[in-house]
TIVO-2410 file (N, C-alpha, C; in nm, 3 decimals):
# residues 68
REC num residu      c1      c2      c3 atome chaine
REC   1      X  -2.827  -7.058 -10.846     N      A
REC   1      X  -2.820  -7.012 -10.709    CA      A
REC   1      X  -2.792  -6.861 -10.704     C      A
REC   2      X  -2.704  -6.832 -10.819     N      A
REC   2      X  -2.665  -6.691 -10.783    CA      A
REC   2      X  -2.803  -6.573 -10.808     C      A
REC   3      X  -2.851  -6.633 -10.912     N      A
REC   3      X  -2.963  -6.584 -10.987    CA      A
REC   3      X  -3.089  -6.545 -10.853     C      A
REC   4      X  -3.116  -6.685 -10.777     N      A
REC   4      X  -3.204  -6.637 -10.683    CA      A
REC   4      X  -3.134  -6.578 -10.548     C      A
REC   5      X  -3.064  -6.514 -10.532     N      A
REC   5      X  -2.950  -6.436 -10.461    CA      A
REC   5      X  -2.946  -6.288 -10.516     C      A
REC   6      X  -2.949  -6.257 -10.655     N      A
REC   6      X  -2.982  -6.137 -10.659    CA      A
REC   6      X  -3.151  -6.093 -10.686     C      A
REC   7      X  -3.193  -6.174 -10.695     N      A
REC   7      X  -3.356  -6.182 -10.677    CA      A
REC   7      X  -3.417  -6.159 -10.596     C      A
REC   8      X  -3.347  -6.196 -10.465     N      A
REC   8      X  -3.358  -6.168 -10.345    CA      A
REC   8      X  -3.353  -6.067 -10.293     C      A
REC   9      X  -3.200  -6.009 -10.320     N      A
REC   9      X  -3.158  -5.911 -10.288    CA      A
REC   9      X  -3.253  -5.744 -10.380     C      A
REC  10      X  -3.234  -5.786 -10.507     N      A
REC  10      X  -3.336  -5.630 -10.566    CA      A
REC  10      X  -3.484  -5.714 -10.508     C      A
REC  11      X  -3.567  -5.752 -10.440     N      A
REC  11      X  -3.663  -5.754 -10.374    CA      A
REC  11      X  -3.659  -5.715 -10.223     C      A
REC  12      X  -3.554  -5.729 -10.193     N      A
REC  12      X  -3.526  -5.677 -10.066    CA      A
REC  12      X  -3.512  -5.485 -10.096     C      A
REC  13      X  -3.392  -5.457 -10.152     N      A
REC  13      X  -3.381  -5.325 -10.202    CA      A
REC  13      X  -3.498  -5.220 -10.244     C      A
REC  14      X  -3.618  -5.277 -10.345     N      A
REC  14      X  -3.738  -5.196 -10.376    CA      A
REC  14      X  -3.803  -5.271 -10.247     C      A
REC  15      X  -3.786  -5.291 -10.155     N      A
REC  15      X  -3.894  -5.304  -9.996    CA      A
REC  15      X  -3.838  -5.172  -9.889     C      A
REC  16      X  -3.734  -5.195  -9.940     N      A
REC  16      X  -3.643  -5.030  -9.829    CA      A
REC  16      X  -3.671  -4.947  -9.920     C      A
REC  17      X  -3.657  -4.940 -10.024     N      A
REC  17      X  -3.705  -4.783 -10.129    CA      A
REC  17      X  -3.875  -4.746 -10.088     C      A
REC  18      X  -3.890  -4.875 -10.103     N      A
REC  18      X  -4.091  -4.839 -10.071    CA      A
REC  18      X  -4.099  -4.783  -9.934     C      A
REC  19      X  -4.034  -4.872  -9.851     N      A
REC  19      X  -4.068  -4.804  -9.726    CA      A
REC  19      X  -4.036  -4.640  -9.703     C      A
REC  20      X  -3.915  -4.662  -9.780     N      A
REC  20      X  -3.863  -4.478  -9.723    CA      A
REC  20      X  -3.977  -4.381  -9.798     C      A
REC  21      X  -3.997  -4.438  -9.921     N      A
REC  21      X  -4.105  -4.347 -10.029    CA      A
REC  21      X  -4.237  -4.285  -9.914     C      A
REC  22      X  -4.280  -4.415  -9.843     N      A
REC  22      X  -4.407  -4.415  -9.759    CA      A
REC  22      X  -4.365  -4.317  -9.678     C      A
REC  23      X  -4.259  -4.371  -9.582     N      A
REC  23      X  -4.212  -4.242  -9.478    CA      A
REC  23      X  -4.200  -4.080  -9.461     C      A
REC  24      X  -4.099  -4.112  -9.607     N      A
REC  24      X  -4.134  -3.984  -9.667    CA      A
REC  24      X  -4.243  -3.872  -9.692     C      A
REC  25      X  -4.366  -3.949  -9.785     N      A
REC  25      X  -4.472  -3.884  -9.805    CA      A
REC  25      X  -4.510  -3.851  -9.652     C      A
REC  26      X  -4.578  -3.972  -9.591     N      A
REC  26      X  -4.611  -3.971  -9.462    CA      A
REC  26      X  -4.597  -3.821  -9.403     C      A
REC  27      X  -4.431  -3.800  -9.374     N      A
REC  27      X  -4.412  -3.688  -9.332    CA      A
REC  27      X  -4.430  -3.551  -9.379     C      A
REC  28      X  -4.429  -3.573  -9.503     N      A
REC  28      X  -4.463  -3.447  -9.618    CA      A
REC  28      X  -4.587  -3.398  -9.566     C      A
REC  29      X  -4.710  -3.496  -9.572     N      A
REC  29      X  -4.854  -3.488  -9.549    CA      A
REC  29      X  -4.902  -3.451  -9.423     C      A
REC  30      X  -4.756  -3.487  -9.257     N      A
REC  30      X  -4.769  -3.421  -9.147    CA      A
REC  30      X  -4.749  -3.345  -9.130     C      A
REC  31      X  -4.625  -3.216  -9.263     N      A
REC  31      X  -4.642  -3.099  -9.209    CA      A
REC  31      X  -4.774  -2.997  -9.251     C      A
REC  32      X  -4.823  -3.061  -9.349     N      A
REC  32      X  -4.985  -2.984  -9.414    CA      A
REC  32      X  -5.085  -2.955  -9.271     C      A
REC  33      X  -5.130  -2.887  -9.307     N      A
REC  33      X  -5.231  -2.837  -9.139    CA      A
REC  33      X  -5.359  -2.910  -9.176     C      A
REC  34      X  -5.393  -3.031  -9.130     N      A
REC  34      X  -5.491  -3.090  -9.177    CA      A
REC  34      X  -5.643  -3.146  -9.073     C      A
REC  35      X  -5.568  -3.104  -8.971     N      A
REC  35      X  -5.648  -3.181  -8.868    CA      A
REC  35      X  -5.604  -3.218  -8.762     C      A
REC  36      X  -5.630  -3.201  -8.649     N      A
REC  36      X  -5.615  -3.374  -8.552    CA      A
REC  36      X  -5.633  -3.477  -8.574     C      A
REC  37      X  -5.718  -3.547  -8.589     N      A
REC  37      X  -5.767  -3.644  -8.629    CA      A
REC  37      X  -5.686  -3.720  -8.757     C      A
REC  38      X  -5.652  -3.645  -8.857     N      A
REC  38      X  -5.532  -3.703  -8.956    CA      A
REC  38      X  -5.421  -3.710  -8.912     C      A
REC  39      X  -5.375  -3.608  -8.834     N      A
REC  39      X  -5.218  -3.597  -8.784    CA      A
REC  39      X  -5.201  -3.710  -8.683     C      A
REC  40      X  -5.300  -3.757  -8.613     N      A
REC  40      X  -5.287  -3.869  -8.477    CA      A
REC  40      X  -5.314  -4.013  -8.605     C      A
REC  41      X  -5.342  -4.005  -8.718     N      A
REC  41      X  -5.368  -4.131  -8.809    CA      A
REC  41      X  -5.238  -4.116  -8.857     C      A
REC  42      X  -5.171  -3.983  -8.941     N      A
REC  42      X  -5.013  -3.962  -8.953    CA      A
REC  42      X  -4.932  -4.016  -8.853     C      A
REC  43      X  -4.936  -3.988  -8.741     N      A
REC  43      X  -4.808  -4.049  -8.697    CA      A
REC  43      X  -4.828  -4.189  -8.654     C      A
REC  44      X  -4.924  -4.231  -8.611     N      A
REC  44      X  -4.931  -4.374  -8.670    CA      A
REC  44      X  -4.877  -4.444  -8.759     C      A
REC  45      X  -4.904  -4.360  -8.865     N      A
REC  45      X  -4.820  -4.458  -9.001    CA      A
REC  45      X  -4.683  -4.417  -9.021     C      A
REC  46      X  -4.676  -4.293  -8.979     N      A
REC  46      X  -4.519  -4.287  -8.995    CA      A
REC  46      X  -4.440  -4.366  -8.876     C      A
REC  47      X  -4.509  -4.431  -8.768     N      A
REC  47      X  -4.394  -4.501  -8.681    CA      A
REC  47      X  -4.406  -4.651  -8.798     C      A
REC  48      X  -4.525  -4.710  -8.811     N      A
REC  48      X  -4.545  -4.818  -8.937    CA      A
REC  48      X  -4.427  -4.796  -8.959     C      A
REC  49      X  -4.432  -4.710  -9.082     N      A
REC  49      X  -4.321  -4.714  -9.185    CA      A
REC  49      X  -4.192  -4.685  -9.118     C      A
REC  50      X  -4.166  -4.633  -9.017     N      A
REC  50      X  -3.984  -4.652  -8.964    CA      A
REC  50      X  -3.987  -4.820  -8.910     C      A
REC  51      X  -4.102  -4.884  -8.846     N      A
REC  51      X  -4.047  -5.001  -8.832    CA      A
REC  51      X  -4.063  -5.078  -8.948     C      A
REC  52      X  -4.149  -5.051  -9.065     N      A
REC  52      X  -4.089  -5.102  -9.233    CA      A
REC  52      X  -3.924  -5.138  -9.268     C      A
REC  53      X  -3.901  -4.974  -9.275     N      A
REC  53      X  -3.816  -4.930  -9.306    CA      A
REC  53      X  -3.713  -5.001  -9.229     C      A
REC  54      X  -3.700  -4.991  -9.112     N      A
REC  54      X  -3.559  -5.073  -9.004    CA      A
REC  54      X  -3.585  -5.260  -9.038     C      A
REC  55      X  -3.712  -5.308  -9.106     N      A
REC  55      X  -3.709  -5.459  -9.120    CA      A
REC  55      X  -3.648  -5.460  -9.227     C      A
REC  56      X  -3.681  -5.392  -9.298     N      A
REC  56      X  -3.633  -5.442  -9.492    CA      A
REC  56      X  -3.490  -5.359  -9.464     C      A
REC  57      X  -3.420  -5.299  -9.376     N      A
REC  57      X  -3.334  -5.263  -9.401    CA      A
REC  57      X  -3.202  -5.403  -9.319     C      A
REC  58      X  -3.293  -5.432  -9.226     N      A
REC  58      X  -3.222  -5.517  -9.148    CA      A
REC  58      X  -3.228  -5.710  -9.254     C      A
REC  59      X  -3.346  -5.717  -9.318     N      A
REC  59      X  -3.364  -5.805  -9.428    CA      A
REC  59      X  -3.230  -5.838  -9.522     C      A
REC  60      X  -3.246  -5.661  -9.604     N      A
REC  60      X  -3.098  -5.672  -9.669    CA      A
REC  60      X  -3.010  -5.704  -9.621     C      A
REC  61      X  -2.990  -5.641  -9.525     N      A
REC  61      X  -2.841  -5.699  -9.441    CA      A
REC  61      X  -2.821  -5.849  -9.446     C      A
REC  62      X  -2.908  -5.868  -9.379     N      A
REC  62      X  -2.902  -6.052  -9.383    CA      A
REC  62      X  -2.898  -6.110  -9.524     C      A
REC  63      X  -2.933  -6.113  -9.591     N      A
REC  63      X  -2.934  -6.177  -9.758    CA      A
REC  63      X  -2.770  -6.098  -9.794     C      A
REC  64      X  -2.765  -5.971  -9.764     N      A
REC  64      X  -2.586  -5.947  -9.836    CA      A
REC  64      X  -2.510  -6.051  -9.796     C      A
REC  65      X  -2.540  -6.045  -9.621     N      A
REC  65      X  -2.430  -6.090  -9.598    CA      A
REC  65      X  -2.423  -6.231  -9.568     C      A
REC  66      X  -2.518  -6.254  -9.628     N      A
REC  66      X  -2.505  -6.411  -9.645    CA      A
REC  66      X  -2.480  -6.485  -9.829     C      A
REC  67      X  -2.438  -6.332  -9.880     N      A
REC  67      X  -2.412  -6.392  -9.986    CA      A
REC  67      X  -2.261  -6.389 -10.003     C      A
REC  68      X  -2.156  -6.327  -9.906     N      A
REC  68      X  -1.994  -6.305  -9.916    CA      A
REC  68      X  -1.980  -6.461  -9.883     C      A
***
């Protein structure tokens, strides 16, 4: 049991690392002068990835704290 509890949990953890990684770039690539047309596809994905980011962060939560 404990085993699939932290299994859980570092699958949860590299899902919030990925997301922020995405976000991150995301934003890196919106300050480059690239276009309209990319920048209106950029922030698209960067709202994606903050609501990624707020699930797998809200995910973990739930699996921690259902493991005290």
């Amino acid at each position: 049991m404990a085993n699939l509890l932290n299994l859980e949990l570092a699958k949860a953890r590299q899902r919030v690392k990925r997301a922020e990684l995405v976000l991150k770039r995301s934003k890196e690539m919106l300050d480059e002068d690239c276009g309209v047309g990319i920048n209106i596809a950029l922030c698209s994905r960067i709202r994606s990835a903050k609501r990624r980011v707020v699930d797998a962060r809200a995910r973990l939560t739930k699996i921690d704290f259902t493991q005290r």
